[in-house]
PATORNU-347741 format. One record per atom (N, C-alpha, C): x, y, z. Coordinates in steps of 0.05 Angstrom, whole numbers, plus 5000, padded with zeros to 4 digits. Example, Ala and Ser with C-alpha at 12.3 -4.5 7.8 and 13.67 -1.06 7.14 Angstrom:
2
+------+------+------+
!   c1 !   c2 !   c3 !
+------+------+------+
! 5264 ! 4886 ! 5156 !
! 5246 ! 4910 ! 5156 !
! 5264 ! 4934 ! 5156 !
! 5257 ! 4955 ! 5142 !
! 5273 ! 4979 ! 5143 !
! 5258 ! 5001 ! 5157 !
+------+------+------+
***
This chain:
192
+------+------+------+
!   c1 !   c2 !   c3 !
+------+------+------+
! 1267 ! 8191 ! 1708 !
! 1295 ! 8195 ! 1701 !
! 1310 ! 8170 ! 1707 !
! 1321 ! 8154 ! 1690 !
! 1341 ! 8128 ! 1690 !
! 1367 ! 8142 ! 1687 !
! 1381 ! 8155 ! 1709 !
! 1411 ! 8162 ! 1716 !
! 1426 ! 8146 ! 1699 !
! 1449 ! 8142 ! 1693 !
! 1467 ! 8128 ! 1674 !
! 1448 ! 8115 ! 1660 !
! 1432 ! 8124 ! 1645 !
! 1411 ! 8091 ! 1619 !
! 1396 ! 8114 ! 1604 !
! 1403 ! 8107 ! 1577 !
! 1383 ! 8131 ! 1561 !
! 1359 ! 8102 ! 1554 !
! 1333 ! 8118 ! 1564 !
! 1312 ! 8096 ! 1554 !
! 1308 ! 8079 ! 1535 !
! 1295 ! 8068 ! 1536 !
! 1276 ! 8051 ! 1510 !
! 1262 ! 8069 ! 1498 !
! 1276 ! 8075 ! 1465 !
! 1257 ! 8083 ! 1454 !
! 1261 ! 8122 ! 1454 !
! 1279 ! 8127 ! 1470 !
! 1286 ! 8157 ! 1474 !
! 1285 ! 8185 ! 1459 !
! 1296 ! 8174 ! 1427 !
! 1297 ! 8180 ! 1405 !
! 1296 ! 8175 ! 1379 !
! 1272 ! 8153 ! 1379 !
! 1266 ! 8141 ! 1371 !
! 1241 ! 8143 ! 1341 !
! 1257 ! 8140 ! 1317 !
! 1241 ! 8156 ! 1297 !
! 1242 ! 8189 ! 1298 !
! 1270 ! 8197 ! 1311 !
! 1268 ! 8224 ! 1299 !
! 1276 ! 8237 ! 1289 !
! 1278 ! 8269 ! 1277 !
! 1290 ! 8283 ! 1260 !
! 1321 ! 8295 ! 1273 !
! 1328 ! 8285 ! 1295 !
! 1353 ! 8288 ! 1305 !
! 1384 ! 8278 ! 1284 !
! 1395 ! 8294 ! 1293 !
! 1419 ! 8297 ! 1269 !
! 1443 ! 8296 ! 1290 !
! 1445 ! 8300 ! 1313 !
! 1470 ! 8298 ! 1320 !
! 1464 ! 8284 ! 1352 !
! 1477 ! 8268 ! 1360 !
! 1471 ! 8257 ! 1396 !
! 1502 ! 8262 ! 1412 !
! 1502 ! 8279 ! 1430 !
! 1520 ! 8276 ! 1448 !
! 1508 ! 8259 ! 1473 !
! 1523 ! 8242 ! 1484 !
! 1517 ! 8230 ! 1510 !
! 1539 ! 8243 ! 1533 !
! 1530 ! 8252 ! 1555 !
! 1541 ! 8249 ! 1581 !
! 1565 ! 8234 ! 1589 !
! 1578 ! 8243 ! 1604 !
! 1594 ! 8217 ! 1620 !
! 1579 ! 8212 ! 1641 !
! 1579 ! 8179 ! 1645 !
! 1563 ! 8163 ! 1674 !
! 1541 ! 8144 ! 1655 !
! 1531 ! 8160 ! 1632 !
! 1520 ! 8137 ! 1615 !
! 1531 ! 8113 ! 1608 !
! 1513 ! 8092 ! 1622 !
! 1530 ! 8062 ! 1615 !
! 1518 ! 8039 ! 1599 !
! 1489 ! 8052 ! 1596 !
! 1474 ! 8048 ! 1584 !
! 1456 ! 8051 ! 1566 !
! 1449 ! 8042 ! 1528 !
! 1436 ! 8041 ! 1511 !
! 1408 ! 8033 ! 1514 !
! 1387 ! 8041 ! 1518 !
! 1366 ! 8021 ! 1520 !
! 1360 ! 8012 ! 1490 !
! 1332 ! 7992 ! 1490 !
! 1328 ! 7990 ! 1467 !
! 1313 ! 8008 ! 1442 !
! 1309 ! 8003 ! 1421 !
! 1306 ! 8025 ! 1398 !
! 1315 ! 8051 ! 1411 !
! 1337 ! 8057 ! 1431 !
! 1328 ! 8092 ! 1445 !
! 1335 ! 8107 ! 1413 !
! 1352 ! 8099 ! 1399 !
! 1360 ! 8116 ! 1369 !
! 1352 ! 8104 ! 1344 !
! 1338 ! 8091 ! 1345 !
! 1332 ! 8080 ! 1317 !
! 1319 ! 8089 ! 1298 !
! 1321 ! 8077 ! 1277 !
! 1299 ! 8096 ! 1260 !
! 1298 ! 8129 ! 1250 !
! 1328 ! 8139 ! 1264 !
! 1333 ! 8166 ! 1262 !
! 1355 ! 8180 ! 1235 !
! 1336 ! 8173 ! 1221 !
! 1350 ! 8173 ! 1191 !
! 1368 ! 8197 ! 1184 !
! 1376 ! 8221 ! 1203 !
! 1386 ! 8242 ! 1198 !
! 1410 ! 8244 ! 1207 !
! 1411 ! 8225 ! 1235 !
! 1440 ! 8230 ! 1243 !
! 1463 ! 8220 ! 1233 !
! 1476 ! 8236 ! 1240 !
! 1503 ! 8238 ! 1225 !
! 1533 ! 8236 ! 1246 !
! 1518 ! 8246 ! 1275 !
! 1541 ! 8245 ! 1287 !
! 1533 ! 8236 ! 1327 !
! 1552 ! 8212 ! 1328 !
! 1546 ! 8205 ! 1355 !
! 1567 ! 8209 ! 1370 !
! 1564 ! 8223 ! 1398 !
! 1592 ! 8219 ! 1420 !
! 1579 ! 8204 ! 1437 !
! 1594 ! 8180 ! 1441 !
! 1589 ! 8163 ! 1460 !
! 1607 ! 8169 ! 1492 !
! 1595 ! 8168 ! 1510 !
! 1626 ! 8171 ! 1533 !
! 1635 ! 8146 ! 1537 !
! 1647 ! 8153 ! 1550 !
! 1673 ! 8134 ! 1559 !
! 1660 ! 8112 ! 1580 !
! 1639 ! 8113 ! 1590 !
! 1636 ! 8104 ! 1615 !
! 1611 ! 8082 ! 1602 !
! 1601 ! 8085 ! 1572 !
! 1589 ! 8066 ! 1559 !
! 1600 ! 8039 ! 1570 !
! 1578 ! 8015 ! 1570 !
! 1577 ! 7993 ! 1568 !
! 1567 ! 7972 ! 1564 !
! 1535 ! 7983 ! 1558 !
! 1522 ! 7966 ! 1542 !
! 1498 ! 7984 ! 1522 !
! 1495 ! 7964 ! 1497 !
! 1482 ! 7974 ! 1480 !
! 1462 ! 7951 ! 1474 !
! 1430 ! 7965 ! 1475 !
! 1416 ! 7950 ! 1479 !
! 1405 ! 7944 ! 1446 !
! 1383 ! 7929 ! 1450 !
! 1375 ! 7920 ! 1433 !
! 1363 ! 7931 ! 1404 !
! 1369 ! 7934 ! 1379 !
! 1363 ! 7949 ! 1357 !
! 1362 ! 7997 ! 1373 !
! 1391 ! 7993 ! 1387 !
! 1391 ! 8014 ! 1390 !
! 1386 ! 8042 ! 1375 !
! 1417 ! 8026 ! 1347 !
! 1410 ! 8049 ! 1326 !
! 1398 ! 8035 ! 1304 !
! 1385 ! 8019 ! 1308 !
! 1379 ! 8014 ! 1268 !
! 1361 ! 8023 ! 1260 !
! 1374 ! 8023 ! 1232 !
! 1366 ! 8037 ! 1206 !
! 1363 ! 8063 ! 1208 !
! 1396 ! 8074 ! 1217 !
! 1403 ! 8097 ! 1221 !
! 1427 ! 8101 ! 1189 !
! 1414 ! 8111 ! 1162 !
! 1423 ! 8111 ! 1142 !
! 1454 ! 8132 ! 1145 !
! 1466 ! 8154 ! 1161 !
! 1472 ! 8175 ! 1159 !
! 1502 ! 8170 ! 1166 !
! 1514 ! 8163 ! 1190 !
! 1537 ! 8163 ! 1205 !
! 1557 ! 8137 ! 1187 !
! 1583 ! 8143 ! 1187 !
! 1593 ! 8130 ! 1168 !
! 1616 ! 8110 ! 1189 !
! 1627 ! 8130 ! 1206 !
! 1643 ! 8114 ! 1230 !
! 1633 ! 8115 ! 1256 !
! 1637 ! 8089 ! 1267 !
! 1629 ! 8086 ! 1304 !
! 1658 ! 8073 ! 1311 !
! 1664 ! 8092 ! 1339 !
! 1684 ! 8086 ! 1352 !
! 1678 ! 8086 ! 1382 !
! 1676 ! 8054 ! 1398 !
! 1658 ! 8043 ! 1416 !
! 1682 ! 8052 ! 1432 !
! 1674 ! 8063 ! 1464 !
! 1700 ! 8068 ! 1479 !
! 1711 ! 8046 ! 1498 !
! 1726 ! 8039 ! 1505 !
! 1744 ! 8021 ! 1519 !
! 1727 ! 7997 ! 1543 !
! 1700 ! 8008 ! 1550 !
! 1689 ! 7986 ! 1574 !
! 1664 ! 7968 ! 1555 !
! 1657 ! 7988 ! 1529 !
! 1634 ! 7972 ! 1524 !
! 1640 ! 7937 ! 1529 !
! 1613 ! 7916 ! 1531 !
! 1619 ! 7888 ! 1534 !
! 1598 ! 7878 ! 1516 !
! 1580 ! 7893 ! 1518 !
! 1554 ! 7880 ! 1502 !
! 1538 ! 7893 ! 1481 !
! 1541 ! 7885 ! 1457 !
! 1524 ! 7898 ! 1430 !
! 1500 ! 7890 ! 1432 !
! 1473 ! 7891 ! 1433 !
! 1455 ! 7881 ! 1434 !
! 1441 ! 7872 ! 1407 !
! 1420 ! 7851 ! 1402 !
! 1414 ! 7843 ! 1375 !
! 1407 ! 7866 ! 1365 !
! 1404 ! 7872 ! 1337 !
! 1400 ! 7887 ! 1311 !
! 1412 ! 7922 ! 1320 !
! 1428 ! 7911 ! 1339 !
! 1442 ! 7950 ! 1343 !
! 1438 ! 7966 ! 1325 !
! 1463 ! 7955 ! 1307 !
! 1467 ! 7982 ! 1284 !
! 1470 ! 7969 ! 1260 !
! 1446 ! 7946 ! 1257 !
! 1435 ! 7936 ! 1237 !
! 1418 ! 7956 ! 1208 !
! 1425 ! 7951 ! 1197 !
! 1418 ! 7975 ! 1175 !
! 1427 ! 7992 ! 1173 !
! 1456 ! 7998 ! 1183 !
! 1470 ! 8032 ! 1178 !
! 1485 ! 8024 ! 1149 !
! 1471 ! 8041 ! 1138 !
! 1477 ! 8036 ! 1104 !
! 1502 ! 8049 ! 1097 !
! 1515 ! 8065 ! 1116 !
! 1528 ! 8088 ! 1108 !
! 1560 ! 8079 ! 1122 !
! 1555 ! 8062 ! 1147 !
! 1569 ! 8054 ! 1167 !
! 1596 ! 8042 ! 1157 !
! 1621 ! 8041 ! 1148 !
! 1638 ! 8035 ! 1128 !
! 1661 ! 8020 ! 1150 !
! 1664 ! 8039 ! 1178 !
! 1680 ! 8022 ! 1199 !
! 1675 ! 8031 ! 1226 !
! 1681 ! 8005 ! 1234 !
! 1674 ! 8004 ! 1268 !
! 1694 ! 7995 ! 1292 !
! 1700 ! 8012 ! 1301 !
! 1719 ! 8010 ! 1326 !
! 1720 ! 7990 ! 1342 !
! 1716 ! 7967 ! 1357 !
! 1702 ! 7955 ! 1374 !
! 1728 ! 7953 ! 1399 !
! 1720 ! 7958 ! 1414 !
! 1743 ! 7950 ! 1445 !
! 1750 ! 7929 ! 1440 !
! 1773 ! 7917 ! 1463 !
! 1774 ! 7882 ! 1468 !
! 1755 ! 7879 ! 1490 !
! 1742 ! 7900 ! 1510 !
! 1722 ! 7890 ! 1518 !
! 1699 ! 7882 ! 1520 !
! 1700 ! 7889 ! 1485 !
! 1667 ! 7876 ! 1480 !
! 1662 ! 7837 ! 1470 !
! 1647 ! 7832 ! 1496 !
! 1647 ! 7803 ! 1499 !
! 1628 ! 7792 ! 1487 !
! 1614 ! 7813 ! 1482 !
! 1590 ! 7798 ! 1460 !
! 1576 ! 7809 ! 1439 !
! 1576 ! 7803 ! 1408 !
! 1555 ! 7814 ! 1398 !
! 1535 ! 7801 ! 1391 !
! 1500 ! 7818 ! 1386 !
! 1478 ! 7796 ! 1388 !
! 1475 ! 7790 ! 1356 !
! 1452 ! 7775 ! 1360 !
! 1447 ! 7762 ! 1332 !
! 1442 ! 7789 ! 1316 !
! 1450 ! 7793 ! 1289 !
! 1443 ! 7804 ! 1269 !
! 1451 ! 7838 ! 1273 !
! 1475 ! 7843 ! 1296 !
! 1482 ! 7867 ! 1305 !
! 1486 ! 7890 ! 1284 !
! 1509 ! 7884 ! 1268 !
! 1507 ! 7895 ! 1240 !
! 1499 ! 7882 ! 1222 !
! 1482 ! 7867 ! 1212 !
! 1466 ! 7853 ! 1194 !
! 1455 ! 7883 ! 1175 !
! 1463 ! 7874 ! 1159 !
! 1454 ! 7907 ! 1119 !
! 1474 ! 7920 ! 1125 !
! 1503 ! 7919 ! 1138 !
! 1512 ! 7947 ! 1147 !
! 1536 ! 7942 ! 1112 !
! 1521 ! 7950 ! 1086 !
! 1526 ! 7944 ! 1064 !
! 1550 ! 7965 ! 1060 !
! 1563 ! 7974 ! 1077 !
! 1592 ! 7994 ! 1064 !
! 1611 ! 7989 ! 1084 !
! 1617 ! 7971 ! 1107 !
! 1631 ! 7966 ! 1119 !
! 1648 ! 7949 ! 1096 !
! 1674 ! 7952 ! 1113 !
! 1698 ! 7935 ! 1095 !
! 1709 ! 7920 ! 1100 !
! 1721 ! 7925 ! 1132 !
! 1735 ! 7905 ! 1149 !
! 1724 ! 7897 ! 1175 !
! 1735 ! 7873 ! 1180 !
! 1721 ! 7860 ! 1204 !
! 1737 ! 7852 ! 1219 !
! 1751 ! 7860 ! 1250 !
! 1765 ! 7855 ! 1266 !
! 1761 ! 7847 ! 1297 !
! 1759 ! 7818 ! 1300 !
! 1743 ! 7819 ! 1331 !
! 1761 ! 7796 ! 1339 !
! 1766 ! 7791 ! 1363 !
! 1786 ! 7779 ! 1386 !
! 1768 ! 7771 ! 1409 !
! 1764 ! 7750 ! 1427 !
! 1749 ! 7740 ! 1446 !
! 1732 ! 7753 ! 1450 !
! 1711 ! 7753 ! 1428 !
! 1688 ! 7751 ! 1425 !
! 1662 ! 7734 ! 1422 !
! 1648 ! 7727 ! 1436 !
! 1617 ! 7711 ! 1428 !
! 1601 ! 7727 ! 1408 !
! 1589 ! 7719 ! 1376 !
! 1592 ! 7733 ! 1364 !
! 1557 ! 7714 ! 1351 !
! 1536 ! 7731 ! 1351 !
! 1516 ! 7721 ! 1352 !
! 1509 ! 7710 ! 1329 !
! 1479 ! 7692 ! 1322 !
! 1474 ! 7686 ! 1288 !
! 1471 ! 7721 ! 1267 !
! 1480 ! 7711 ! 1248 !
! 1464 ! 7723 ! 1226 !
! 1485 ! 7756 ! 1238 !
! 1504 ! 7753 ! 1251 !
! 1503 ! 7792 ! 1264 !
! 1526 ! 7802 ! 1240 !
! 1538 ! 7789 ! 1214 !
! 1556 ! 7801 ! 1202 !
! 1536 ! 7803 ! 1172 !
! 1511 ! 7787 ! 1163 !
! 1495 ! 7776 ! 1153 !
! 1488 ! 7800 ! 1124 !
! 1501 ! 7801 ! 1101 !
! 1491 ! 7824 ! 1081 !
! 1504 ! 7841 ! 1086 !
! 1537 ! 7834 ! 1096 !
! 1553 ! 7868 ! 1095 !
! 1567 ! 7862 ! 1070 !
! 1555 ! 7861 ! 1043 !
! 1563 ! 7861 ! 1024 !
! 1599 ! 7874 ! 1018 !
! 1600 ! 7894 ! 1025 !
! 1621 ! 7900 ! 1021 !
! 1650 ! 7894 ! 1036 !
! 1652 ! 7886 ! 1056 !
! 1669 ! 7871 ! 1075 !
! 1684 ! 7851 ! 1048 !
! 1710 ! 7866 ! 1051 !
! 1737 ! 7841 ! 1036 !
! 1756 ! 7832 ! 1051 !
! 1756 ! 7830 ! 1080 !
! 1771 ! 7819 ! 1095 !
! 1761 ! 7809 ! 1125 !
! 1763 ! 7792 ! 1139 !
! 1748 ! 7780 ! 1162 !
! 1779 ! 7769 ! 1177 !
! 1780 ! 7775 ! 1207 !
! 1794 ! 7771 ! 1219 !
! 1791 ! 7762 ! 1249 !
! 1795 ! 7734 ! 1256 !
! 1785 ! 7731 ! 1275 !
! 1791 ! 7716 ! 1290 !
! 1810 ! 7719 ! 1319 !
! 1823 ! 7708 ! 1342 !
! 1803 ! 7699 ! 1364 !
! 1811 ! 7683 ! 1374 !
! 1794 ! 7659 ! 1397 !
! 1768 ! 7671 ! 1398 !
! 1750 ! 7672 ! 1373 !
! 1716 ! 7678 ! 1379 !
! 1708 ! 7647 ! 1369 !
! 1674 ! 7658 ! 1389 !
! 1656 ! 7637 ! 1377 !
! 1638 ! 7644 ! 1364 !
! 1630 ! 7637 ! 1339 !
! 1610 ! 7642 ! 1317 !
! 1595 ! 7630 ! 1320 !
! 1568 ! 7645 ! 1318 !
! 1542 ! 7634 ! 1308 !
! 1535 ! 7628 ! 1279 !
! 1508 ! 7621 ! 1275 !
! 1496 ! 7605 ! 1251 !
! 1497 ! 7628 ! 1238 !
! 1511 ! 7619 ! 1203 !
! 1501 ! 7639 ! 1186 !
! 1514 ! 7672 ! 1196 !
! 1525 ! 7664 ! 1214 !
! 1544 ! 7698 ! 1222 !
! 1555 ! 7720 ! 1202 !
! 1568 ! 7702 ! 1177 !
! 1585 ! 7710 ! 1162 !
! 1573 ! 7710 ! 1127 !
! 1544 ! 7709 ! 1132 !
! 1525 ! 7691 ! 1109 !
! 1526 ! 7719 ! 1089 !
! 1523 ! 7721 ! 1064 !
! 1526 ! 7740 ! 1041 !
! 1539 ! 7762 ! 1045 !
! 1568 ! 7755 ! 1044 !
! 1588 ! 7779 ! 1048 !
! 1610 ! 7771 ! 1016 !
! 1585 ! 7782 ! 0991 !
! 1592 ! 7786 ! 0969 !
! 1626 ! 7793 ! 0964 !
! 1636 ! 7810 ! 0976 !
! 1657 ! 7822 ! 0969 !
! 1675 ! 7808 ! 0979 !
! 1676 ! 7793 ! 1005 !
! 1704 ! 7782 ! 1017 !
! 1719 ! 7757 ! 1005 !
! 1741 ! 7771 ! 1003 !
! 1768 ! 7766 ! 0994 !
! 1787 ! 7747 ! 1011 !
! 1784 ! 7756 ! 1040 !
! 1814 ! 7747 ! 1058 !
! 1793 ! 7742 ! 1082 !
! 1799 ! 7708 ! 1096 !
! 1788 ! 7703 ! 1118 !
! 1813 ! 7696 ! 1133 !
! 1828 ! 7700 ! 1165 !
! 1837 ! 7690 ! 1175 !
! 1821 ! 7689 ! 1206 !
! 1826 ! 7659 ! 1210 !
! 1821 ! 7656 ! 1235 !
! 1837 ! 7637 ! 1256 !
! 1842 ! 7654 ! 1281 !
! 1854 ! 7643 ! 1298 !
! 1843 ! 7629 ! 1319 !
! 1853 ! 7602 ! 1321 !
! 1843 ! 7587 ! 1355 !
! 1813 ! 7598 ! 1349 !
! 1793 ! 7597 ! 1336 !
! 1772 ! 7594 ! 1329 !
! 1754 ! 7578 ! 1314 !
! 1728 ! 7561 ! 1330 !
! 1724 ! 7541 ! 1304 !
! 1695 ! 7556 ! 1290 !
! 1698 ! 7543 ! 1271 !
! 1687 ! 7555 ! 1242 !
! 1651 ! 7539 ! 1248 !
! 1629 ! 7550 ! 1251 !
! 1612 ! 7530 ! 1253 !
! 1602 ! 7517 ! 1229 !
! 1584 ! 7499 ! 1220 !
! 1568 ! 7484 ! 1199 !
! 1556 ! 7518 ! 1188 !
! 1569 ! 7520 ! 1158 !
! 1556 ! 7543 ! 1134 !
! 1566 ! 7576 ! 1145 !
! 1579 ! 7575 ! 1170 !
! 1587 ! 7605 ! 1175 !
! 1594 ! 7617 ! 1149 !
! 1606 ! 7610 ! 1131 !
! 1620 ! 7631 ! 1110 !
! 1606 ! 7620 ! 1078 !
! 1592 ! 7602 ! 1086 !
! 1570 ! 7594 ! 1054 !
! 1560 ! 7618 ! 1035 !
! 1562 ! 7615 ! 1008 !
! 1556 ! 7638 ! 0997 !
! 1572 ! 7662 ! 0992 !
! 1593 ! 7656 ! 1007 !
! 1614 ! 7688 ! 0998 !
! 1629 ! 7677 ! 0971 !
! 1624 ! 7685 ! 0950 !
! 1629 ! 7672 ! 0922 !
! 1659 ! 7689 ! 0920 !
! 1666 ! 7712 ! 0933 !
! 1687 ! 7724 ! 0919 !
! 1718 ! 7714 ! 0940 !
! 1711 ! 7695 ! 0967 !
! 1728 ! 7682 ! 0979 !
! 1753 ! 7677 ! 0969 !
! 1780 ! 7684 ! 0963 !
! 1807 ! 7678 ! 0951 !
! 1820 ! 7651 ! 0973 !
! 1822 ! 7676 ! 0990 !
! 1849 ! 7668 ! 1005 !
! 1838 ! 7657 ! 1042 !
! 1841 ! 7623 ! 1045 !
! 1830 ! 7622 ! 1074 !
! 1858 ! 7620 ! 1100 !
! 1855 ! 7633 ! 1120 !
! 1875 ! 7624 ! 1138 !
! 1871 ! 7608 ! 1163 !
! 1876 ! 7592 ! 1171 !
! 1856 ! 7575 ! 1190 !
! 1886 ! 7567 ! 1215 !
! 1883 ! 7570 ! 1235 !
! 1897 ! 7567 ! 1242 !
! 1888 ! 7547 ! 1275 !
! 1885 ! 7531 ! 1285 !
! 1869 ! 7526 ! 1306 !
! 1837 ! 7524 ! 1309 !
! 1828 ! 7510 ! 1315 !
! 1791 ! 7508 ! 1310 !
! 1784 ! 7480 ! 1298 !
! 1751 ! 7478 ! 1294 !
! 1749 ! 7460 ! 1281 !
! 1732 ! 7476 ! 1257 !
! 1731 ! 7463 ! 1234 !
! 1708 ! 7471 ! 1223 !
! 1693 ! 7455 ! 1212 !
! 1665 ! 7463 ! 1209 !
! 1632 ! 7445 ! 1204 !
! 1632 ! 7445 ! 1178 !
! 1606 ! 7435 ! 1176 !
! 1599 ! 7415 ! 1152 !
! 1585 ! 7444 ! 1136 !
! 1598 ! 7446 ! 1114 !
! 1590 ! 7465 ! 1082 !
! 1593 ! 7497 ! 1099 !
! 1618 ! 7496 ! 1121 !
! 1633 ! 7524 ! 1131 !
! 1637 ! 7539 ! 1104 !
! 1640 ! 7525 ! 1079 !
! 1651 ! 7543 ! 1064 !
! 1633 ! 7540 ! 1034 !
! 1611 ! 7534 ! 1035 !
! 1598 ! 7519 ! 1017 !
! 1591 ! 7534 ! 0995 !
! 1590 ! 7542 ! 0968 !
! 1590 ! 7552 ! 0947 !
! 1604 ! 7573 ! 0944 !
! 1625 ! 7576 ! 0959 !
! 1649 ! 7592 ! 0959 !
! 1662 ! 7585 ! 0930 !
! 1655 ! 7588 ! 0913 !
! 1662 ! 7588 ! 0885 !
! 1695 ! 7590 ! 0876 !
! 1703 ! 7615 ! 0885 !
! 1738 ! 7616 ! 0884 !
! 1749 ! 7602 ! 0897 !
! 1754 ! 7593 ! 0923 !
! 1765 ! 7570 ! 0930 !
! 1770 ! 7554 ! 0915 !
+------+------+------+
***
């Protein structure tokens, strides 16, 4: 028994449809939900704070996640592949997300993150995302790489790395406000 920590692997590949968690849980292990193509509905408590590595992915079912107030750490490929996943809550205390966190999460729309470390590849194929918003974070490689649909980038006191936003062909409108940005940050951005 891991008191506050749901294991590695917990529920993992199963026919589960709905997860309530405890309060005192502070911890996600890795795959503990992945691969559980049925669910549809998660309560997270309040006392969450870290989510481990490919927790939920390629969990097709749940459409909104609303992370409660302490989380700090997303772990790589969390809730990578939630096909269904359209928006996501995130605290201001989450200080980090890993590489490729929501990477396929193809029905999300908007993107809102504030002093954040924000891993490679973790926004990577959210096709549908038409707006990106983003105050004193640091971006990794390719973060922002095939997000077909986006329309509106603003970013604050944040620098832009070499190709973060390459490839988003439907790009209009950029807001830059503070930062530096790298070499082909915006590279076959076509509308520009």
């Amino acid at each position: 028994k891991n008191e506050g920590t749901i294991a590695d692997y917990m529920l993992y590949n199963t026919s589960v449809y709905k997860v309530i968690m405890e309060e005192g849980i502070e911890e996600i292990g890795n795959y503990a939900f992945a691969s559980c193509h049925n669910l549809t509905e998660i309560e997270i408590p309040s006392t969450l704070q870290n989510i481990g590595d490919y927790a939920f992915y390629d969990n097709k079912m749940y459409s909104e996640l609303t992370l409660p107030k302490f989380v700090e750490h997303i772990g790589d490929y969390a809730f990578a592949s939630g096909y269904r996943l359209t928006e996501i809550n995130l605290p201001d205390s989450v200080k980090t997300i890993g590489e490729h966190a929501f990477y396929k999460c193809i029905a999300l729309v908007k993107i809102d993150l504030s002093d954040v470390e924000i891993g490679d590849n973790a926004f990577d194929g959210c096709k549908s995302v038409t707006e990106v918003n983003l105050d004193n974070c640091t971006i990794g490689i390719d973060t922002f790489l095939d997000l077909s649909s986006l329309e509106t980038l603003t970013c604050k006191n944040t620098d832009i790395p070499n190709y973060a936003f390459h490839t988003n062909k439907s790009l209009k409108t950029v807001t830059i406000s503070g930062g530096e940005i790298g070499e082909g940050a915006f590279a076959e951005c076509d509308v520009l």
